[in-house]
DSSP file (Angstrom, degrees, kcal/mol; ACC not computed):
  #  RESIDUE AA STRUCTURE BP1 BP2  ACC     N-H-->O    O-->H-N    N-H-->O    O-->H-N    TCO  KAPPA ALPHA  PHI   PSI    X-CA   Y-CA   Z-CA
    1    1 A X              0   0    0      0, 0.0     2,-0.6     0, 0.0     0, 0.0   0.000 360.0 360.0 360.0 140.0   51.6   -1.7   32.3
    2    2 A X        -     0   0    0      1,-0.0     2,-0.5     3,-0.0     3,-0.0  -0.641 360.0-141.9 -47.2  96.6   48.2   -2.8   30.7
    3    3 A X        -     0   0    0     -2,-0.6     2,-0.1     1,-0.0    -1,-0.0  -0.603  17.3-105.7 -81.6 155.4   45.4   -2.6   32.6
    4    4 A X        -     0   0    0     -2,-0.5     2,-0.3     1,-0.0    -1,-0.0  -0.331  28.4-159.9 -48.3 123.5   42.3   -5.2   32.6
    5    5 A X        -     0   0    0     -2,-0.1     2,-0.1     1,-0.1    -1,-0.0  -0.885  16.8-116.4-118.9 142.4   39.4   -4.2   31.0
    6    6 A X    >>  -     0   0    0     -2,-0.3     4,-2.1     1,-0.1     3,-0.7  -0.145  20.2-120.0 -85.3 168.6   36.0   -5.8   31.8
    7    7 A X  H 3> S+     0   0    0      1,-0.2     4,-4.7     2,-0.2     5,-0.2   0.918 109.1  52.2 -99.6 -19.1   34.4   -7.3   29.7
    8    8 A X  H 3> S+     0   0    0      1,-0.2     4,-0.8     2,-0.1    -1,-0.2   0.650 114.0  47.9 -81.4  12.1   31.3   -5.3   29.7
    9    9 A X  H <> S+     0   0    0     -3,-0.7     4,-0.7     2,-0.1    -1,-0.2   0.705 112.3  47.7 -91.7 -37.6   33.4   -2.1   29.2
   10   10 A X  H  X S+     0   0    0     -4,-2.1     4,-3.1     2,-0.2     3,-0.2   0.930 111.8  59.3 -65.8 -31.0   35.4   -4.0   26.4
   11   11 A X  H  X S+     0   0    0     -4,-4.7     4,-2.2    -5,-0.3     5,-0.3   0.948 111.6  35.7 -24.8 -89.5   31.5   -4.9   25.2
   12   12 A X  H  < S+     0   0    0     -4,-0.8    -1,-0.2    -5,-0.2     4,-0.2   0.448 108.2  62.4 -53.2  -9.3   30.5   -1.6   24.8
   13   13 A X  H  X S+     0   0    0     -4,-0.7     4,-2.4    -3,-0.2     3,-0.5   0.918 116.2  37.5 -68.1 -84.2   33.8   -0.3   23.5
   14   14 A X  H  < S+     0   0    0     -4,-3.1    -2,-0.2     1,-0.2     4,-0.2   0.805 116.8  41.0  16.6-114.0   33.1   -2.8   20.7
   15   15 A X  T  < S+     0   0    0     -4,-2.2    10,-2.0     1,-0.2    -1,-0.2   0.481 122.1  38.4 -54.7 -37.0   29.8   -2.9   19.9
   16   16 A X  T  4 S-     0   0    0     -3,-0.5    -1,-0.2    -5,-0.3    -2,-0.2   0.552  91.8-144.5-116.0 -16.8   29.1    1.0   20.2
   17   17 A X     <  -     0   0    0     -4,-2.4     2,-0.2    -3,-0.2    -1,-0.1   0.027  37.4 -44.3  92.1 172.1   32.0    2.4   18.8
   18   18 A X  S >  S-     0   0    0     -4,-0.2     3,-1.4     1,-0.1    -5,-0.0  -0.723  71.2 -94.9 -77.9 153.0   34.0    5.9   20.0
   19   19 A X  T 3  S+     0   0    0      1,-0.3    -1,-0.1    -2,-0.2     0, 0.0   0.860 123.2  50.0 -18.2 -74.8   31.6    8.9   20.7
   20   20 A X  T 3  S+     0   0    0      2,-0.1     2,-0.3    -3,-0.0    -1,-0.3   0.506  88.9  99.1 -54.7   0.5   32.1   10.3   17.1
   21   21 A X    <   -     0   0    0     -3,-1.4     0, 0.0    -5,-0.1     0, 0.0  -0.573  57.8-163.4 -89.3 138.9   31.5    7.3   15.7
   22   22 A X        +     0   0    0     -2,-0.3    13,-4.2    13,-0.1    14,-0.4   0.347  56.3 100.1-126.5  26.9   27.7    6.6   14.1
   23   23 A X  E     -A   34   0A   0     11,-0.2     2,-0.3    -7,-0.1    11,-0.3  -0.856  45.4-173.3-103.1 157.7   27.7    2.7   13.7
   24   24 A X  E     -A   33   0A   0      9,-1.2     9,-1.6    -2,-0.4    -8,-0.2  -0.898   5.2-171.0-128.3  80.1   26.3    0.6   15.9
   25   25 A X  E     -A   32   0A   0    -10,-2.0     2,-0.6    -2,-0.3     7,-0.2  -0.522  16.6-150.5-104.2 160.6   26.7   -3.5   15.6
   26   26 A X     >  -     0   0    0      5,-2.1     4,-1.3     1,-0.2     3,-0.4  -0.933   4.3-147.6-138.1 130.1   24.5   -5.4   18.0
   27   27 A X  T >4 S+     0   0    0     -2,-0.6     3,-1.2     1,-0.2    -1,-0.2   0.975  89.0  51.0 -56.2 -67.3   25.9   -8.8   19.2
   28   28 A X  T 34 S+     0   0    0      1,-0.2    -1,-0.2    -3,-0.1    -3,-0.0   0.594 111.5  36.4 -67.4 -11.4   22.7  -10.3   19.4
   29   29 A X  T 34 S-     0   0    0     -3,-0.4    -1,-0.2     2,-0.1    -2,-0.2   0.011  98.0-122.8 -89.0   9.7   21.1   -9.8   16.6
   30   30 A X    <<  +     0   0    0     -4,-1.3    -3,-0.2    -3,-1.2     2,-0.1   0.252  64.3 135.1  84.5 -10.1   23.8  -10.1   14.5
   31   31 A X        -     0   0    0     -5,-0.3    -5,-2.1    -7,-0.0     2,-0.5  -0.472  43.6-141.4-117.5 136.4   23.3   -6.2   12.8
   32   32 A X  E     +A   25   0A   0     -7,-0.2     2,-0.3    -2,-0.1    -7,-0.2  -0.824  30.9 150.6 -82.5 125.5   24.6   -2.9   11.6
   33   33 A X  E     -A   24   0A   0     -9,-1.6    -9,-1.2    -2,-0.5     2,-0.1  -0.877  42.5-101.8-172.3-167.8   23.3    0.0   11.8
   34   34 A X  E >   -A   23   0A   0    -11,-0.3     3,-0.6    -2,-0.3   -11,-0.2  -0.154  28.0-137.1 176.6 116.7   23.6    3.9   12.1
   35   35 A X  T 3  S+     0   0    0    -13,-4.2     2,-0.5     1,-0.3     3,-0.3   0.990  95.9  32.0 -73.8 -36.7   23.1    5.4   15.4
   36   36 A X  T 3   +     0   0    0    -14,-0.4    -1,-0.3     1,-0.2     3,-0.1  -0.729  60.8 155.3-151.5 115.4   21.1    8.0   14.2
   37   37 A X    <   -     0   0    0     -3,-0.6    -1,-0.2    -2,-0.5    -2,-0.1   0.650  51.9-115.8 -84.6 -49.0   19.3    7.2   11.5
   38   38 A X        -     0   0    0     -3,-0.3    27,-0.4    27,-0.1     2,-0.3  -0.091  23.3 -88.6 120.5 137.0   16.6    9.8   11.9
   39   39 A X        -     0   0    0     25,-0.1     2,-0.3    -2,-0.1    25,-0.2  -0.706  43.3-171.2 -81.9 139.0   12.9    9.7   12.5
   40   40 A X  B     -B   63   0B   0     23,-2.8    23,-2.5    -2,-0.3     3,-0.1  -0.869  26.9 -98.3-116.3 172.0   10.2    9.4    9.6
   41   41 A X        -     0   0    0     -2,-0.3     2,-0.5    21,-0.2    -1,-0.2   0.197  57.5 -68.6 -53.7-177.7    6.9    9.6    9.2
   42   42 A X        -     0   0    0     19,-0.4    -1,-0.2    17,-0.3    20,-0.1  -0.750  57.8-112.6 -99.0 121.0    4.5    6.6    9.0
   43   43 A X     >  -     0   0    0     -2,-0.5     4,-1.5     1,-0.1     5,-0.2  -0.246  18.3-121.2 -58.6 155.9    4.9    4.7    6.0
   44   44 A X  H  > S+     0   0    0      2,-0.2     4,-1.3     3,-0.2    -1,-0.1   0.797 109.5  61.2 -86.3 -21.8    2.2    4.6    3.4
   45   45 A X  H >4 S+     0   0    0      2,-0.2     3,-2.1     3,-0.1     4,-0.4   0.847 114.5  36.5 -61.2 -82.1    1.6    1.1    3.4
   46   46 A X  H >4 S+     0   0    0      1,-0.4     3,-2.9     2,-0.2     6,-0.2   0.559 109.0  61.9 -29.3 -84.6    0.6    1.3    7.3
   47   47 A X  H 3< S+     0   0    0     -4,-1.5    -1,-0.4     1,-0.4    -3,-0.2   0.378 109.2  39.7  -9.0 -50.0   -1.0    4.3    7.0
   48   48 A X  T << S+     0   0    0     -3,-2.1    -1,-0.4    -4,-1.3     2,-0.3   0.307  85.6 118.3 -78.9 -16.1   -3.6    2.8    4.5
   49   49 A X    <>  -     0   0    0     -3,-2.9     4,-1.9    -4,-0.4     3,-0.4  -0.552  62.2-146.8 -93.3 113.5   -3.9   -0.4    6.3
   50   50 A X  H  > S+     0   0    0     -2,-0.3     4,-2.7     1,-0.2     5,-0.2   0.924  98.2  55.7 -56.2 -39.4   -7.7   -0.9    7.6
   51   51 A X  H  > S+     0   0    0      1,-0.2     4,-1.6     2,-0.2    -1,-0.2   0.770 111.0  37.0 -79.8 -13.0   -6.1   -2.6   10.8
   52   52 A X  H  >>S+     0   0    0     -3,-0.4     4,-0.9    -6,-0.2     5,-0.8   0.773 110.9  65.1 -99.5  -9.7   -3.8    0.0   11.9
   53   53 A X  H  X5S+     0   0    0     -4,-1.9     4,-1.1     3,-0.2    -2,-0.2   0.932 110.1  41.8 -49.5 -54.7   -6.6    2.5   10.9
   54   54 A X  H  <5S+     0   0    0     -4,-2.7    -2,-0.2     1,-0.2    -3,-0.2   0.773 116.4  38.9 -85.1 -33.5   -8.5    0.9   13.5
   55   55 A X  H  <5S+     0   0    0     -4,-1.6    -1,-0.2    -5,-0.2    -2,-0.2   0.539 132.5  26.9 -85.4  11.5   -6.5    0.4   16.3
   56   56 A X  H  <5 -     0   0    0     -4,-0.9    -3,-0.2    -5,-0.0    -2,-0.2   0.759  67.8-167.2 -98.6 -68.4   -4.9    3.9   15.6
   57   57 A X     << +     0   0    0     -4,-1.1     2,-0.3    -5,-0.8    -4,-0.1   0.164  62.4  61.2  81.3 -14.0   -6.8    6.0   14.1
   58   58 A X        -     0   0    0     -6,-0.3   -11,-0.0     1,-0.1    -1,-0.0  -0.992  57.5-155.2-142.6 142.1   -4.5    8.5   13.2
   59   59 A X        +     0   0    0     -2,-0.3     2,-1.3     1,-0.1   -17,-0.3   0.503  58.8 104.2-121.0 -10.6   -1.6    8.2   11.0
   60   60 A X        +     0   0    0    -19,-0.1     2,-0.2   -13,-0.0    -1,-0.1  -0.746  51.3 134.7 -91.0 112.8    1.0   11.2   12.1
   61   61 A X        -     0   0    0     -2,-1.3   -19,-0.4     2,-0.0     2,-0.2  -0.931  55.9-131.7-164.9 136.0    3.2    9.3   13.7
   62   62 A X        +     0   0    0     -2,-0.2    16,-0.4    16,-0.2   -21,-0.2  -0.479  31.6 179.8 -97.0 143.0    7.2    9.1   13.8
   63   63 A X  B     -B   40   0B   0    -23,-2.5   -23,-2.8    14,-0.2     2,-0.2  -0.830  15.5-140.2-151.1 164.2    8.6    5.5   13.4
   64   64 A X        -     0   0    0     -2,-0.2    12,-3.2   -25,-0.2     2,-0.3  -0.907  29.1 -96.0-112.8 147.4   12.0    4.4   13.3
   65   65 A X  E     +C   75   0C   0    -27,-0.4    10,-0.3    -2,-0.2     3,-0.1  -0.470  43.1 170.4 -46.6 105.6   13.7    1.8   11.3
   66   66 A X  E     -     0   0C   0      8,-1.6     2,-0.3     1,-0.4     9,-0.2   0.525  68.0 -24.8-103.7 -22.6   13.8   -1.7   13.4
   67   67 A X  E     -C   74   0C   0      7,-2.2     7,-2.2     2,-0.0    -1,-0.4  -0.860  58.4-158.0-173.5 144.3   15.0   -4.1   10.9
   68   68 A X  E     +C   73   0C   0     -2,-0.3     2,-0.3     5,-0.2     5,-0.2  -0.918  21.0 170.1-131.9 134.9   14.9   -4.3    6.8
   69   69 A X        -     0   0    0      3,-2.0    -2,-0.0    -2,-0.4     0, 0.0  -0.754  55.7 -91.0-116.8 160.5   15.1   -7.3    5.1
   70   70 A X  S    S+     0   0    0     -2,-0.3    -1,-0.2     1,-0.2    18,-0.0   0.698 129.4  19.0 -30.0 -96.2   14.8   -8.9    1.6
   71   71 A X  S    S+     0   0    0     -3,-0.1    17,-2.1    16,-0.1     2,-0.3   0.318 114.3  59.1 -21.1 -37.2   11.1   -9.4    2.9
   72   72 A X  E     - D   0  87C   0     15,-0.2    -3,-2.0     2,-0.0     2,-0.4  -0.889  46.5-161.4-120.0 144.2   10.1   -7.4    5.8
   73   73 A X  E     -CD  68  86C   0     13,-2.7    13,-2.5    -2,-0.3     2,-0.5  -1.000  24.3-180.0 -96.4 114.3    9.7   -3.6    6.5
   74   74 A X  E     +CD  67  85C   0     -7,-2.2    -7,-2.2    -2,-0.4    -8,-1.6  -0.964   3.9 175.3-142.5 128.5    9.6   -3.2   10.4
   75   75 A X  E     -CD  65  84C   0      9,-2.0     9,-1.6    -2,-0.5     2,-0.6  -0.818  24.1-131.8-122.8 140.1    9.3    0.1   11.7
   76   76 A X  E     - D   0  83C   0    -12,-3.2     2,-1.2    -2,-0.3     7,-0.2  -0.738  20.4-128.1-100.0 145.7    8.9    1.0   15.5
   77   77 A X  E > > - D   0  82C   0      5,-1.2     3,-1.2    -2,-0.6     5,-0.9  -0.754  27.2-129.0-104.4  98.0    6.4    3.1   16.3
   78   78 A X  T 3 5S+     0   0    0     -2,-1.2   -16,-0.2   -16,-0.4     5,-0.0  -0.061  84.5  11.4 -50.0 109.7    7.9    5.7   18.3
   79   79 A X  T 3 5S+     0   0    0     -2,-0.1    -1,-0.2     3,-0.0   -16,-0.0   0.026 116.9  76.6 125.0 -39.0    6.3    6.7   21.8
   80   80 A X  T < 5S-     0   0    0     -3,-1.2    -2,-0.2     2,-0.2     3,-0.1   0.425  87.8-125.4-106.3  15.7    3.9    3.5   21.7
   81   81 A X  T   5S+     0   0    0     -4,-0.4     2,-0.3     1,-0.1    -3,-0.1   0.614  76.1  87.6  69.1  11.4    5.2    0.6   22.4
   82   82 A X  E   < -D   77   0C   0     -5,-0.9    -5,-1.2     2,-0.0     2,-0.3  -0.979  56.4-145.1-146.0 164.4    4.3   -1.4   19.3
   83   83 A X  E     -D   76   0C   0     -2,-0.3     2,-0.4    -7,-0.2    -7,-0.2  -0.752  11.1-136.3-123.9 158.1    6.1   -1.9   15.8
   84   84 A X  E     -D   75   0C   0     -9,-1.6    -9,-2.0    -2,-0.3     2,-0.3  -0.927  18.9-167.8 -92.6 128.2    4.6   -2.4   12.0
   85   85 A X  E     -D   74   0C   0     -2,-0.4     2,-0.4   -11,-0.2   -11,-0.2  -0.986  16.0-167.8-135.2 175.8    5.6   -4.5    9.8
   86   86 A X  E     -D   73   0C   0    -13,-2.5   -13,-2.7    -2,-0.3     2,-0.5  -0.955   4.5-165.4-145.3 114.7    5.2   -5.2    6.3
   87   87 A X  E     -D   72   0C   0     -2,-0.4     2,-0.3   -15,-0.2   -15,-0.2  -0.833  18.6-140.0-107.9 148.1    6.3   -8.3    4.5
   88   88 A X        -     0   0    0    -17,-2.1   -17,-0.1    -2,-0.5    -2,-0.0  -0.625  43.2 -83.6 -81.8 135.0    6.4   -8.1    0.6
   89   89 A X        -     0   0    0     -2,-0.3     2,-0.5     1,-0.1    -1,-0.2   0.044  30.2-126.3 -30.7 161.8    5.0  -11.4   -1.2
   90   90 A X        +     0   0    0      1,-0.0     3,-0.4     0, 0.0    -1,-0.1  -0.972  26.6 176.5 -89.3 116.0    7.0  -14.8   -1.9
   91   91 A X        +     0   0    0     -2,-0.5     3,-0.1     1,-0.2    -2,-0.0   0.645  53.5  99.6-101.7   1.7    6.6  -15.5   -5.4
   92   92 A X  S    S-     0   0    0      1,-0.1     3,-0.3     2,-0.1     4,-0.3   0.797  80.6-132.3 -61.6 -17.2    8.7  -18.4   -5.3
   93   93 A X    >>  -     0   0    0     -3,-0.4     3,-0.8     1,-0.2     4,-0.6   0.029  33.5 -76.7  88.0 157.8    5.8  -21.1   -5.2
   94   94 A X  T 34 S+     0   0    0      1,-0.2    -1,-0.2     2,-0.2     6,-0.1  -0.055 120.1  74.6 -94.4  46.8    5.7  -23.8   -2.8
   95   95 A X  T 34 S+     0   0    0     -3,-0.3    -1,-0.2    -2,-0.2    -2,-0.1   0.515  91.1  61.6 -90.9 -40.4    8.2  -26.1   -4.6
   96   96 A X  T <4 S+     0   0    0     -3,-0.8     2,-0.7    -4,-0.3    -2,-0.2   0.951  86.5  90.9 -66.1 -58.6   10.9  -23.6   -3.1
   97   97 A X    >X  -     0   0    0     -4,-0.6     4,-2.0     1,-0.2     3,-1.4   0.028  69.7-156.2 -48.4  76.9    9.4  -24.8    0.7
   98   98 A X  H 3> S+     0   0    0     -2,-0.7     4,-0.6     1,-0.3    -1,-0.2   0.784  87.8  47.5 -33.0 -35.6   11.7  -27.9    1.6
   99   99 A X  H 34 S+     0   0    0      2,-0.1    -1,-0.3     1,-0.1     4,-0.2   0.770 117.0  31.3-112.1   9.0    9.2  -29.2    3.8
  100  100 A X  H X4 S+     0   0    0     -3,-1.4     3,-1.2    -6,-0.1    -2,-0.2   0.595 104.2  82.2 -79.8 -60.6    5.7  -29.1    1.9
  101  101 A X  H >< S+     0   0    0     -4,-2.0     3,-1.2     1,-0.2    -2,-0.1   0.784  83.4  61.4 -42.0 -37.2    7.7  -29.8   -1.7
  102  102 A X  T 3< S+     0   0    0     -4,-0.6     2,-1.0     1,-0.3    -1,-0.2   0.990 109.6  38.9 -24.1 -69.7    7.8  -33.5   -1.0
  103  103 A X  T <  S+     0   0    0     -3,-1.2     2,-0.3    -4,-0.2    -1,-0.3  -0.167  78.1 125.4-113.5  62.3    4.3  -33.7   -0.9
  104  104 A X  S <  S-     0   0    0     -3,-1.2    -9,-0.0    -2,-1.0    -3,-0.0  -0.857  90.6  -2.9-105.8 120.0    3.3  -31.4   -3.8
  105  105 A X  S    S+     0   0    0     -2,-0.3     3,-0.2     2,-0.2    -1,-0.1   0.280  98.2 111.9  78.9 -20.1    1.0  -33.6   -6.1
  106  106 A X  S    S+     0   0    0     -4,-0.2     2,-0.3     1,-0.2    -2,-0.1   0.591  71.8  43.3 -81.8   9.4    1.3  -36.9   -4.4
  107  107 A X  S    S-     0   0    0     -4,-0.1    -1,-0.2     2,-0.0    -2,-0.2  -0.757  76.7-133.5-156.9 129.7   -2.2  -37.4   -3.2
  108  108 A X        -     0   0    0     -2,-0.3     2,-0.4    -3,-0.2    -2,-0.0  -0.308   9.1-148.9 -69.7 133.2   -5.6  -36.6   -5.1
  109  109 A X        +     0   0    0     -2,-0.0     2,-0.4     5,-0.0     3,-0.1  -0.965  16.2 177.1-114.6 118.9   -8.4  -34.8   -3.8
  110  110 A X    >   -     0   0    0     -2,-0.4     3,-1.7     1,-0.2     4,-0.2  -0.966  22.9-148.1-113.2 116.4  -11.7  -35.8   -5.0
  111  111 A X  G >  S+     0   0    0     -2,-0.4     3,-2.4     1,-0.3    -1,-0.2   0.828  92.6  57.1 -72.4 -46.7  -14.1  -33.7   -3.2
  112  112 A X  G 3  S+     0   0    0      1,-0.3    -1,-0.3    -3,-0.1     7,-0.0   0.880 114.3  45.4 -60.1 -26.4  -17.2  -36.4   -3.1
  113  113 A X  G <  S+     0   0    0     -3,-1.7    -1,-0.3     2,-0.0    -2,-0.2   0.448  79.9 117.1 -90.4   7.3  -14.6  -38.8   -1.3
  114  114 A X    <   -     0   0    0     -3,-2.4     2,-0.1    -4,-0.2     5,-0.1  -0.366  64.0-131.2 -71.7 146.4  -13.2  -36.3    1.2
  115  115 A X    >   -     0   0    0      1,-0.1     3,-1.0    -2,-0.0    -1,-0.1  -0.308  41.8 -94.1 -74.3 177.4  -14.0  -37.7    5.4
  116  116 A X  G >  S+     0   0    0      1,-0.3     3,-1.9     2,-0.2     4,-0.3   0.945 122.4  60.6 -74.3 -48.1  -15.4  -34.9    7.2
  117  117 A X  G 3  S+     0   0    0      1,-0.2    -1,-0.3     2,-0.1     3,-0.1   0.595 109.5  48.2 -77.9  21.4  -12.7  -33.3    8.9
  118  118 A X  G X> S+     0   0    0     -3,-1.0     3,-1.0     2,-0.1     4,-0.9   0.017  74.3 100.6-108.9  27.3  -11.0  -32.6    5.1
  119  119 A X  H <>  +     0   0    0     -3,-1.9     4,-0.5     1,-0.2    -2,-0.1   0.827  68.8  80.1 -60.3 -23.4  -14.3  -31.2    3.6
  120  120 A X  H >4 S+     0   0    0     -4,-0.3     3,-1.7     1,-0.2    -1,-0.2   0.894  86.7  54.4 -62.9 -54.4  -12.0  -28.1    4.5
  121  121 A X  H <4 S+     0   0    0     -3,-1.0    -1,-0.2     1,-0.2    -2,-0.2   0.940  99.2  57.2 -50.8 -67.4   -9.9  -28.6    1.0
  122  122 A X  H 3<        0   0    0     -4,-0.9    -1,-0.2     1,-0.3    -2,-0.2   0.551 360.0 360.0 -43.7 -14.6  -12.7  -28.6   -1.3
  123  123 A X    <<        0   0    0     -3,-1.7    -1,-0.3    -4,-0.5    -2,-0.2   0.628 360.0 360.0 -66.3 360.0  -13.9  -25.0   -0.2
């Protein structure tokens, strides 16, 4: 006879795989990845970055991989309770942006006619 399994045993059955096993899916976030993936060092964009300079101050420091995407690098910063991240430009222009492209070019700014609170454009 079968027995019943719970569902937060079948969960973790799942999601985490047998003991030998080194993938990892997470349900809520939708993601693979590699149960041990392995600590690195502090990437060099961060590392060079005046703002992490300053609240850091020091740059050896172990991060782990928290998400990579077309766009983003995000690394956890092991031990401290806060992540980096690093998004790479868009180069697509803002025609690719469904909701600005509508109203790309439809109304002229002439700075001597701007009201005051859009003096802001002309800068």
């Amino acid at each position: 006879e079968r027995r019943k399994e719970g569902f937060q045993p079948w969960l973790l059955r799942v999601t985490q795989g047998p003991v030998e096993s080194s993938g990892q899916v997470s349900v809520n976030l939708g993601q693979y990845k590699m149960k041990h993936e392995g600590l690195q060092l502090l990437p060099d964009w961060a590392a060079r970055n005046e703002d992490y300079l300053e609240a850091y101050g020091r740059t050896e420091v172990h991060t782990s991989v928290k998400e990579m995407t077309a766009r983003r690098h995000w690394r956890e910063l092991v031990g401290h309770r806060h992540d980096v991240q690093y998004w790479d430009p868009d180069l697509r222009g803002p025609e690719a942006d469904v909701h600005s492209a509508p109203w790309l070019g439809k109304r002229q700014y002439e700075a001597a006619r701007l009201p005051p609170h859009e003096s802001w454009i002309a800068s």
